[in-house]
C-alpha positions in Angstrom: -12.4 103.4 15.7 -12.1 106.0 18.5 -14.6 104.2 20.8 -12.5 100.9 20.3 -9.3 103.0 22.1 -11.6 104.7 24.4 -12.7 100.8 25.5 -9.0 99.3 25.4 -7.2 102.5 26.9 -10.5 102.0 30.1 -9.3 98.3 30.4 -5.7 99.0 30.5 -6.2 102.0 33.4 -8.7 99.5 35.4 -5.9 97.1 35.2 -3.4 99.6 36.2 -5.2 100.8 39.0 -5.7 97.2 40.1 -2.1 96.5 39.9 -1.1 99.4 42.1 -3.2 98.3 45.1 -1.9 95.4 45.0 2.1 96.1 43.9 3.2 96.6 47.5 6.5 98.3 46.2 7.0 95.6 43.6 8.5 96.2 40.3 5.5 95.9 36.7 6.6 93.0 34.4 4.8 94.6 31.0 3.9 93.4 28.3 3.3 94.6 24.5 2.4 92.2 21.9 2.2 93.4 18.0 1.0 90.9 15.0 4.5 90.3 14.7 6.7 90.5 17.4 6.7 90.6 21.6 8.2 92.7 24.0 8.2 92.8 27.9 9.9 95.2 30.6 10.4 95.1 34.2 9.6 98.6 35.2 10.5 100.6 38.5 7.5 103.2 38.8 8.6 104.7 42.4 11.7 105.8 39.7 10.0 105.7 36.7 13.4 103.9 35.2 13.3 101.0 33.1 14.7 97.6 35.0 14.9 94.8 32.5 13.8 94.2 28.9 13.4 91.7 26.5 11.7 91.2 23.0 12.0 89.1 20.2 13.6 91.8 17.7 16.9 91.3 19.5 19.3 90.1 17.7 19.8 86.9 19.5 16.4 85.9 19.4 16.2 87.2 15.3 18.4 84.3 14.9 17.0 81.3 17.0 13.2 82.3 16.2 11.5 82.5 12.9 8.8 85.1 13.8 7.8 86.9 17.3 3.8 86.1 16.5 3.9 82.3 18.1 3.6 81.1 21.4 6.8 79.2 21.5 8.7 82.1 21.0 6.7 84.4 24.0 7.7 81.4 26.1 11.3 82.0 25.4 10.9 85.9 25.6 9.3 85.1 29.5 12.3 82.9 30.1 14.7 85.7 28.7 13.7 88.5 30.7 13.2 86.1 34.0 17.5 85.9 33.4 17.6 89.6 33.3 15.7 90.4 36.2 18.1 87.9 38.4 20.7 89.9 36.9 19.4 92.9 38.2 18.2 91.0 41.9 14.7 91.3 41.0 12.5 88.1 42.3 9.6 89.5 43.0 7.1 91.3 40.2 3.8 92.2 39.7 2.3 91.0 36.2 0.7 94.0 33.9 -1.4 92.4 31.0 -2.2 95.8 29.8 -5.4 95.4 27.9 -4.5 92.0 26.9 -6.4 88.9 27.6 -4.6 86.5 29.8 -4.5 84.1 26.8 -2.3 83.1 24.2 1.3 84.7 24.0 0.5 86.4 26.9 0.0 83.5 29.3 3.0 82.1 27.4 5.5 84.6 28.1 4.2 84.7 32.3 4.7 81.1 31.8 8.0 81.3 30.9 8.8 83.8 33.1 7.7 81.7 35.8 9.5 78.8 34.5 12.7 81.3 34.4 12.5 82.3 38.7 10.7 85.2 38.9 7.5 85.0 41.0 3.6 86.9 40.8 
């Protein structure tokens, strides 16, 4: 079990690293997916201050979705935090899979983020 955290805490810090060269000032969109549920923040990392968030355990979203697990519902999680972070006069972000494939609820939610205004 430790060498499978060792392999997925080495993806997430190449990914990182990637991210930073390429960031250019711009705020992270993050993004943490569970069996159950999804959540995504717009992070500042010059101020280390949370921007934006979003996640299907809000109450609003409890009521319109059945679970946080599909696809359907990290599409309307991407379109959710894309509102907030026009809110807050954010346009521009740059996209942080983590250790995530690009695949699934995670290519959902960028979807719907992109679908919601925000550009990466």
């Amino acid at each position: 079990m430790a060498k499978d955290n060792k392999t997925t805490n080495r993806r997430q810090a190449r990914v990182r690293r990637s991210l930073r060269a390429h960031a250019y000032g711009k705020p992270r969109l993050t993004v943490f997916r569970s069996s159950k549920q999804i959540y995504c923040q717009i992070i500042d990392d010059a101020l280390g201050r949370t921007l934006a968030a979003a996640s299907s355990l809000e109450k609003a979203e409890r009521e319109v979705l059945k679970t946080g697990a599909t696809v359907e519902s990290a599409k309307i999680i991407g379109q959710r935090i894309a509102e907030r972070a026009a809110q807050a006069g954010i346009s521009e972000v740059v996209f942080d899979r983590g250790a995530y494939i690009y695949h699934g609820r995670v290519k959902a939610l960028a979807e719907g983020a992109r679908e919601g205004g925000l550009k990466f």
